[in-house]
C-alpha positions as a Python dict, from the first residue, in 0.01 Angstrom:
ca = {
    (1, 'X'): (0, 0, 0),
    (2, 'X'): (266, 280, 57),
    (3, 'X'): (612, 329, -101),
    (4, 'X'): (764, 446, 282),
    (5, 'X'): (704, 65, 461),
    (6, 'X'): (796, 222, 757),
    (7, 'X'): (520, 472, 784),
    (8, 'X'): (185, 431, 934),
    (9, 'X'): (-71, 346, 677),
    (10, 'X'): (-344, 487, 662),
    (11, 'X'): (-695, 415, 459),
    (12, 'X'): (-944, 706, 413),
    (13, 'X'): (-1233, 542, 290),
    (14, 'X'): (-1460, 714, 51),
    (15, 'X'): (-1799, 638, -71),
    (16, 'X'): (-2082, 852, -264),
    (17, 'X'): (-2260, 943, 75),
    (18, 'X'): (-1954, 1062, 219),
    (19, 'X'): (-1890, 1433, 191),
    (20, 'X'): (-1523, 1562, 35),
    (21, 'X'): (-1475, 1807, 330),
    (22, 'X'): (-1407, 1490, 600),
    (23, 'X'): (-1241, 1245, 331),
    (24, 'X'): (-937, 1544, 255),
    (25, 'X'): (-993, 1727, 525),
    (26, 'X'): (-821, 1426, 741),
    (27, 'X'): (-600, 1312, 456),
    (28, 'X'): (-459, 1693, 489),
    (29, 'X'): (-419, 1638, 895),
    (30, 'X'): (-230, 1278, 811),
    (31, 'X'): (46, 1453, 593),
    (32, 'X'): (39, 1746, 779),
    (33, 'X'): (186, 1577, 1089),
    (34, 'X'): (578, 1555, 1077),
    (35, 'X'): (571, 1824, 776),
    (36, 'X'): (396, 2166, 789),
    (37, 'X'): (537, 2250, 1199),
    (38, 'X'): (907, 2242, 1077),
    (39, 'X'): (771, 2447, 744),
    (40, 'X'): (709, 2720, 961),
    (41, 'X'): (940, 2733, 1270),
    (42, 'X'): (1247, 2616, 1045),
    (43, 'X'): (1180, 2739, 703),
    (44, 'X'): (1184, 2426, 540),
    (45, 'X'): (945, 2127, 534),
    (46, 'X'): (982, 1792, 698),
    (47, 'X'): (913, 1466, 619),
    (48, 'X'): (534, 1348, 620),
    (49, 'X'): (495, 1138, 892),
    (50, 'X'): (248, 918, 830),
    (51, 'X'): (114, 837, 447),
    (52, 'X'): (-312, 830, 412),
    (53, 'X'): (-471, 758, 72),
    (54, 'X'): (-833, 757, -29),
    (55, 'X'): (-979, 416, -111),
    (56, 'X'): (-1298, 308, -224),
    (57, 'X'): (-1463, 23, -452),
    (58, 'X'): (-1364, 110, -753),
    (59, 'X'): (-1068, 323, -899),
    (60, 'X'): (-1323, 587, -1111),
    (61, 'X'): (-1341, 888, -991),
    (62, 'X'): (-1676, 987, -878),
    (63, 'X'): (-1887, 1274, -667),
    (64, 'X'): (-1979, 1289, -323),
    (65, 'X'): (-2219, 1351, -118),
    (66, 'X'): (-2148, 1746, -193),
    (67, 'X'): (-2051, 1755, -518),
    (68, 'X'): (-1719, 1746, -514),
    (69, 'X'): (-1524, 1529, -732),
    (70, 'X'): (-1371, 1258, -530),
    (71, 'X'): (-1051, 1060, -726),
    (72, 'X'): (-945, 734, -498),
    (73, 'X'): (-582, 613, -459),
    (74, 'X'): (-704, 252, -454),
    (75, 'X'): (-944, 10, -448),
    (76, 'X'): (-1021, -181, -126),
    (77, 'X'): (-915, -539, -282),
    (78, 'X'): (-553, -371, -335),
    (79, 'X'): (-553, -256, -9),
    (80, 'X'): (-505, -525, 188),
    (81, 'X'): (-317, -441, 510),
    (82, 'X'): (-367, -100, 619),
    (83, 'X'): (-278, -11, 995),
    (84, 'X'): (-516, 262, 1022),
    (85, 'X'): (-877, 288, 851),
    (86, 'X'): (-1068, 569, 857),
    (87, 'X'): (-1442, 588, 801),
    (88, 'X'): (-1580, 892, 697),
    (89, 'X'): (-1976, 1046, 790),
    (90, 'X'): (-2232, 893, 618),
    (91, 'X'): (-2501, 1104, 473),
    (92, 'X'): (-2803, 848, 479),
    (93, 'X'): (-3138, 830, 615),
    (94, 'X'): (-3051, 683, 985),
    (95, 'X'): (-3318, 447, 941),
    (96, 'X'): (-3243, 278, 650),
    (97, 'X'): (-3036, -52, 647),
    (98, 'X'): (-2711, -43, 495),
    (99, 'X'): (-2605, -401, 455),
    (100, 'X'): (-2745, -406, 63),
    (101, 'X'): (-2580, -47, -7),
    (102, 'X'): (-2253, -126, 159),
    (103, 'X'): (-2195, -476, 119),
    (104, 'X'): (-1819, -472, 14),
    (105, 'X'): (-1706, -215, 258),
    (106, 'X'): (-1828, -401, 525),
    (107, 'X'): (-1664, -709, 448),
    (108, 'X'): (-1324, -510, 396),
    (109, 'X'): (-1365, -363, 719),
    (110, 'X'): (-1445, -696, 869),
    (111, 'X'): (-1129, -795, 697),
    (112, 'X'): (-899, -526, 798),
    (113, 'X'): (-1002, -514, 1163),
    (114, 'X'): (-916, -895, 1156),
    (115, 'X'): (-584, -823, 1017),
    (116, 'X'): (-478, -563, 1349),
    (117, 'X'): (-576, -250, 1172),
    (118, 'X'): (-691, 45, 1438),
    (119, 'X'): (-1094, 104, 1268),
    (120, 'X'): (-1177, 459, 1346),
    (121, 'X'): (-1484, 635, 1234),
    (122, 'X'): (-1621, 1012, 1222),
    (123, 'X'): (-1981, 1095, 1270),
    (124, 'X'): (-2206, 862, 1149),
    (125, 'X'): (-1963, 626, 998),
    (126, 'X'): (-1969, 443, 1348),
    (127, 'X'): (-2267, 282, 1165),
    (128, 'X'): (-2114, 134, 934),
    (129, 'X'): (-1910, -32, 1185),
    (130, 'X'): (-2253, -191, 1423),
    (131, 'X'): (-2371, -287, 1077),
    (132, 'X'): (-2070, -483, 1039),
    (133, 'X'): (-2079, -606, 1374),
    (134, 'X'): (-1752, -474, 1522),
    (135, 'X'): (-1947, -302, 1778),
    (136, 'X'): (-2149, -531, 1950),
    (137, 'X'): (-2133, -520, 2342),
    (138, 'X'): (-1870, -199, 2287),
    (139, 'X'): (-1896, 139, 2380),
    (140, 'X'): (-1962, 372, 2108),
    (141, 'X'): (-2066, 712, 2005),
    (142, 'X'): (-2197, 852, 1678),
    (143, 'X'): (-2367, 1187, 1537),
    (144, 'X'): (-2639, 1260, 1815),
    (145, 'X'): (-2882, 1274, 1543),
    (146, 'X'): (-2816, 900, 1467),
    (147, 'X'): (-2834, 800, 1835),
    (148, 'X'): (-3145, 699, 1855),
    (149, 'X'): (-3178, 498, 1594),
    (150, 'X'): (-2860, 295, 1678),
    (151, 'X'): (-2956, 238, 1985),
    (152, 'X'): (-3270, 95, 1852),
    (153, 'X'): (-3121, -139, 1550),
    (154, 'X'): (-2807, -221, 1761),
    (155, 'X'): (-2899, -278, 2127),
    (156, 'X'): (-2615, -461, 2261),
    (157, 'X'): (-2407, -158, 2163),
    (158, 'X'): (-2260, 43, 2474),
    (159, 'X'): (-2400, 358, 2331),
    (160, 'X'): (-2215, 663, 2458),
    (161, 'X'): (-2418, 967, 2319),
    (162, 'X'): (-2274, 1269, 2536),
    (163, 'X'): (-1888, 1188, 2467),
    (164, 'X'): (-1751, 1316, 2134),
    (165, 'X'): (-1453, 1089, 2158),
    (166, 'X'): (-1484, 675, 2211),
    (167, 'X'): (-1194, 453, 2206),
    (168, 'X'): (-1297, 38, 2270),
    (169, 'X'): (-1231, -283, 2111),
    (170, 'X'): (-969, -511, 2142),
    (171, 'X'): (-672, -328, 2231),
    (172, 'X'): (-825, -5, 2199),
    (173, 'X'): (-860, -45, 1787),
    (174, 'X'): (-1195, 88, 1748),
    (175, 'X'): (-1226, 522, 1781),
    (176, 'X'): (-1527, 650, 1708),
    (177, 'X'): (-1555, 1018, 1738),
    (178, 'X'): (-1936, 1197, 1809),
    (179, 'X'): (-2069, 1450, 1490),
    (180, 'X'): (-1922, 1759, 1246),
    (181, 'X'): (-1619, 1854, 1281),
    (182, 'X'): (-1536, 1580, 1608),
    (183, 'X'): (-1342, 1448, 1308),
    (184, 'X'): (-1061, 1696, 1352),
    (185, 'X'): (-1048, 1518, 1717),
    (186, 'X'): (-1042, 1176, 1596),
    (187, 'X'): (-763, 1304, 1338),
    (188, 'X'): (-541, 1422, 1591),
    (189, 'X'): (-618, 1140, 1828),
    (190, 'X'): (-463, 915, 1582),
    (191, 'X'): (-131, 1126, 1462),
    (192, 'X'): (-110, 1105, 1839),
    (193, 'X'): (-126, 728, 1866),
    (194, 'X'): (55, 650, 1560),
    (195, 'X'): (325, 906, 1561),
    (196, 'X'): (368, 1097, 1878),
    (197, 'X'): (224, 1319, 2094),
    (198, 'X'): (419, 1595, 2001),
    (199, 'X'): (355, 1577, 1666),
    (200, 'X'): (4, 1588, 1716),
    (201, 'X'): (73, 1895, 1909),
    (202, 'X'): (198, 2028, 1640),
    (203, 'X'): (-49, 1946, 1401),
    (204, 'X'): (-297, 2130, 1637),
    (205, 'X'): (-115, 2417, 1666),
    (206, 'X'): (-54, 2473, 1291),
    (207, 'X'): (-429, 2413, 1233),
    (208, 'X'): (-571, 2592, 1552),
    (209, 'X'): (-808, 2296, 1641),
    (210, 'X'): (-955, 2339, 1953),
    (211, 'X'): (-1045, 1972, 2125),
    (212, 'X'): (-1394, 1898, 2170),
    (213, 'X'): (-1365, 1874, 2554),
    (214, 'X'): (-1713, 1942, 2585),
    (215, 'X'): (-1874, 1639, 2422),
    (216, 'X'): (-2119, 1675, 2135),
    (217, 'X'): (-2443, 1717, 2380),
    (218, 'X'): (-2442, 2133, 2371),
    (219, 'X'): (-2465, 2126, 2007),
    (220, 'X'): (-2750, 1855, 1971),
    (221, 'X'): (-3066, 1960, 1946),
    (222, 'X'): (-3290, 1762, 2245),
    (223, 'X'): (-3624, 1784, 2049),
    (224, 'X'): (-3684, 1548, 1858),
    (225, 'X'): (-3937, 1744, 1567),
    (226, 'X'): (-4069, 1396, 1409),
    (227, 'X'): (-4455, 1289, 1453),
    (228, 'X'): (-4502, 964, 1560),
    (229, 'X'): (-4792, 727, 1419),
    (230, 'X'): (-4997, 694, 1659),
    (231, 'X'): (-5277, 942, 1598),
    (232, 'X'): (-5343, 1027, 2019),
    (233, 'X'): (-4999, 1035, 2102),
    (234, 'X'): (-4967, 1248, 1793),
    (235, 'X'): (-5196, 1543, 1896),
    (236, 'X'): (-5023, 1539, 2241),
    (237, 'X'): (-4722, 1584, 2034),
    (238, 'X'): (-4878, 1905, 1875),
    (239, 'X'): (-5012, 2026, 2239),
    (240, 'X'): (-4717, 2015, 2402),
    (241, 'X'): (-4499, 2180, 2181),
    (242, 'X'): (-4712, 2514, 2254),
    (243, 'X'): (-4779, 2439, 2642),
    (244, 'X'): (-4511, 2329, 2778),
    (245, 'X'): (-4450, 2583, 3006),
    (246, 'X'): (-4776, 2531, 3173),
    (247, 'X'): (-4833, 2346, 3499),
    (248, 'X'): (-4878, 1957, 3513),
    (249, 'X'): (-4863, 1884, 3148),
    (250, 'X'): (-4818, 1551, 3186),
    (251, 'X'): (-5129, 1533, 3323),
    (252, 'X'): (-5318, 1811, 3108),
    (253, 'X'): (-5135, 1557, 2808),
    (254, 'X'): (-5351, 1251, 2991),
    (255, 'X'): (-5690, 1396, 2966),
    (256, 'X'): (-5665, 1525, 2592),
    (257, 'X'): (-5553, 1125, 2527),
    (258, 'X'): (-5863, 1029, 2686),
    (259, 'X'): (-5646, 721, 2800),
    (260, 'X'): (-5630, 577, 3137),
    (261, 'X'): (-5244, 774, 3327),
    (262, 'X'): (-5077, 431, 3301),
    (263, 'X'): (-5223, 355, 2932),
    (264, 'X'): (-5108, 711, 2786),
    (265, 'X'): (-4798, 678, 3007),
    (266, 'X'): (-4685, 333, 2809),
    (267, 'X'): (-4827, 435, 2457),
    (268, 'X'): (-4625, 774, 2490),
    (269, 'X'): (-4266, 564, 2568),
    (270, 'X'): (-4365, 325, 2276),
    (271, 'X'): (-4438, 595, 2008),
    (272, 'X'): (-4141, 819, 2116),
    (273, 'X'): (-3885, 666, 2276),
    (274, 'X'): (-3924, 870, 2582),
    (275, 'X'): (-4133, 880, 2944),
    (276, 'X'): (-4396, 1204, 2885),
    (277, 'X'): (-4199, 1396, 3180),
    (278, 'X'): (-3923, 1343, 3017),
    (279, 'X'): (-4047, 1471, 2664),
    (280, 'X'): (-4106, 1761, 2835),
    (281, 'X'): (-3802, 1865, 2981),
    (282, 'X'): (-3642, 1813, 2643),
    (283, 'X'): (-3886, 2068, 2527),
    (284, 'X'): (-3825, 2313, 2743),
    (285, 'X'): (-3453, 2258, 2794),
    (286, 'X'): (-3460, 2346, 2412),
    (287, 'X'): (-3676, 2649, 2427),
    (288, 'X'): (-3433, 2756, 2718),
    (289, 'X'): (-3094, 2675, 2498),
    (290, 'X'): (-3265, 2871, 2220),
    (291, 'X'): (-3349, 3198, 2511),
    (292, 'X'): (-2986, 3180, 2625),
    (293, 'X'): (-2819, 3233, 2295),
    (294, 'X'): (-3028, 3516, 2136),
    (295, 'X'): (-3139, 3684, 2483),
    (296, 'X'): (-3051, 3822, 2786),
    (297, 'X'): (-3293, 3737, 3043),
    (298, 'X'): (-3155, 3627, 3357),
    (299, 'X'): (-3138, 3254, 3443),
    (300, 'X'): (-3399, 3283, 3673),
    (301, 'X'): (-3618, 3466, 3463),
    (302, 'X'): (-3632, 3197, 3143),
    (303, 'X'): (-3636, 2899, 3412),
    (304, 'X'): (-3964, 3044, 3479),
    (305, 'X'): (-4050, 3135, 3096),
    (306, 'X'): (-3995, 2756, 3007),
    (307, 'X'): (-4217, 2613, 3320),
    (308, 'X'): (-3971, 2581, 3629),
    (309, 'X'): (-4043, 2721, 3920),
    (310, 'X'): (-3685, 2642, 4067),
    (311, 'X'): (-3429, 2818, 3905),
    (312, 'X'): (-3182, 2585, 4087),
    (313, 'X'): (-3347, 2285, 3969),
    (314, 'X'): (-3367, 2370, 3633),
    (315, 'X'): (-2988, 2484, 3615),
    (316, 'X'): (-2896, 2119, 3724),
    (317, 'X'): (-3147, 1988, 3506),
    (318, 'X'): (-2995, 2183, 3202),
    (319, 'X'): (-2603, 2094, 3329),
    (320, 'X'): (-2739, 1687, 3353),
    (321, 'X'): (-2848, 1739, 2994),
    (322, 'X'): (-2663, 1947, 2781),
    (323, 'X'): (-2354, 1896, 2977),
    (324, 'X'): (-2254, 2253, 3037),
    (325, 'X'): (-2401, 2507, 3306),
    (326, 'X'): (-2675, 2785, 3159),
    (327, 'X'): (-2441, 2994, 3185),
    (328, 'X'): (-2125, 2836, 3015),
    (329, 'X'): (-2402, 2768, 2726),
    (330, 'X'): (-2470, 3148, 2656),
    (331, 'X'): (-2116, 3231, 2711),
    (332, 'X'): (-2036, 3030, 2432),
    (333, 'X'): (-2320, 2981, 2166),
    (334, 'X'): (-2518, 3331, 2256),
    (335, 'X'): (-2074, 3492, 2114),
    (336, 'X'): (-2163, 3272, 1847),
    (337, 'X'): (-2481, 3355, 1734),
    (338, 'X'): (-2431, 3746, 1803),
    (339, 'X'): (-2108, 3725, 1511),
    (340, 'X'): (-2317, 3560, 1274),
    (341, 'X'): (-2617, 3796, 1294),
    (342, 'X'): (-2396, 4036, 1273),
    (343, 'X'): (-2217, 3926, 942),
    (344, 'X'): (-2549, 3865, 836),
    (345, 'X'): (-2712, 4231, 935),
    (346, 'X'): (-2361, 4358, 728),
    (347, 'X'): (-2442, 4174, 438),
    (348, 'X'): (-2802, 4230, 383),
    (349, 'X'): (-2747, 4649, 426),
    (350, 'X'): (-2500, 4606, 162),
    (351, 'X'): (-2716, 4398, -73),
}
């Protein structure tokens, strides 16, 4: 597979669902490390330390999930021993099965995880990996919006939802990293292991990645916006997303089913997933993320807007869920959101 034996090699696979961005964007990171920190501190480049290339099933060039033209190194038969494979995010409807789309990446991933190779995957990729079975009865994490529904097809898995970074397996030789740009993570994760801390250091530094310390769970949206089937549980759906706030809506919820408490109470966890106290907290935890980045009402004061009467409860309610404090969330996402309508308020008086 690689002209330098004595480098780590490294297998970027790439598939029509996968978008460019992740495929080169950790390909770059791979030959960065070893090269681009001696580029700028000494004037002159070093040696790549580590040497990726993009496979896939067939040599053709073809376009991704964006649009962008995607040209392979290899094809998976030829690339038989990698040490590293990396799996890229998978832009597919969560619930669909992917054992008829996928069928001969799957078995080369079987194959290369048999051989020693470290399997690593970014965003949804992880997957691809329970489809294949390397991740029964092992921790895991994946996009949060996929969660759910691996959790649901793959229940032995160890699902890890709140942690943007996984390592399990056998000897540690299965990463997964959480969703967007946790791939950047999982890239440097991997220089580290492969090549050296240091160099991952470096790597960092030239790039200015920031680690995802925080996990993935303040940038997941906690709602989940889908009706279900059943028609009762449905219209509770529909009441509850405009009275929350109010007092006892679990209860309120019961008498517009027309069901019997413990009846609506097991139909509710069947059609969504979730208890009906615990739909809505993740209602109004949302509604309260969504108040702390574009406003400035006190703590108190949207604890009380979103239906808690205990602004203390609610804080360690919102810290339990979206795994930083309220106010660590507006610190960070209300900066956020403040730049961006402000490049956007720029742009549209100079339209």
């Amino acid at each position: 597979m690689s002209d330098n034996p004595g480098l780590p090699r490294v297998a970027i696979l790439a598939v029509p669902e996968a978008s460019a961005s992740t495929i080169y964007g950790m390909y770059d990171l791979f030959k960065s490390a070893g090269r681009d920190w001696k580029l700028i501190v000494d004037g002159k480049a070093g040696t790549s330390a580590m040497h990726p290339q993009v496979v896939a099933t067939q040599a053709q060039p073809f376009l991704a999930a964006n649009g962008v033209r995607i040209s392979p190194d290899t094809t998976l038969s030829a690339c038989d021993s990698p040490d590293l494979v990396c799996v890229p995010e998978l832009l597919v409807d969560p619930s669909q099965t992917l054992e008829a789309g996928f069928g001969e990446e799957i078995a080369w991933l079987r194959r290369c995880y048999a051989g020693g190779a470290i399997v690593a995957t970014a965003c949804s990729g992880a997957i691809l990996l329970a489809e294949a079975g390397l991740l029964d009865g092992q921790e895991a994490t994946t996009h949060w919006a996929y969660c759910s529904v691996l959790a649901t097809r793959h229940p032995s898995v160890r699902l890890r939802p709140q942690r943007a970074l996984v390592v399990s397996g056998e000897g540690g030789r299965l990463v997964m990293a959480g969703g967007g740009t946790t791939w950047l993570d999982l890239a440097l994760y991997l220089i580290a292991r492969c090549v050296g801390v240091e160099e991952a250091m470096q790597v960092a530094k030239v790039n200015l990645i920031d680690w995802h310390d925080i996990g993935q769970q303040p940038f997941a949206r906690l709602a989940q916006s889908r009706q279900v089937d059943d028609a009762i549980i449905a219209r509770c759906q529909v009441w509850i997303a405009e009275h929350y706030s109010e007092p006892a809506p679990v209860s309120a919820m019961v008498r517009l089913s027309g069901l019997a408490e413990r009846s609506f109470k097991r139909r509710f966890q069947q059609a969504t997933g979730m208890a009906p106290l615990e739909y809505v907290h993740t209602l109004r935890l949302e509604e309260a993320k969504q108040m702390l980045e574009s406003g400035n009402e006190s703590i108190e004061a949207i604890a009380q807007e979103v239906g808690y009467e205990d602004a203390g409860f609610f804080s360690r309610l919102f810290r339990r869920r979206v795994n930083l404090t309220p106010a660590l969330y507006r610190k960070r996402f209300g900066s956020l959101r403040r730049a961006l309508t402000q490049g956007a308020s720029i742009q549209s008086k100079s339209a």
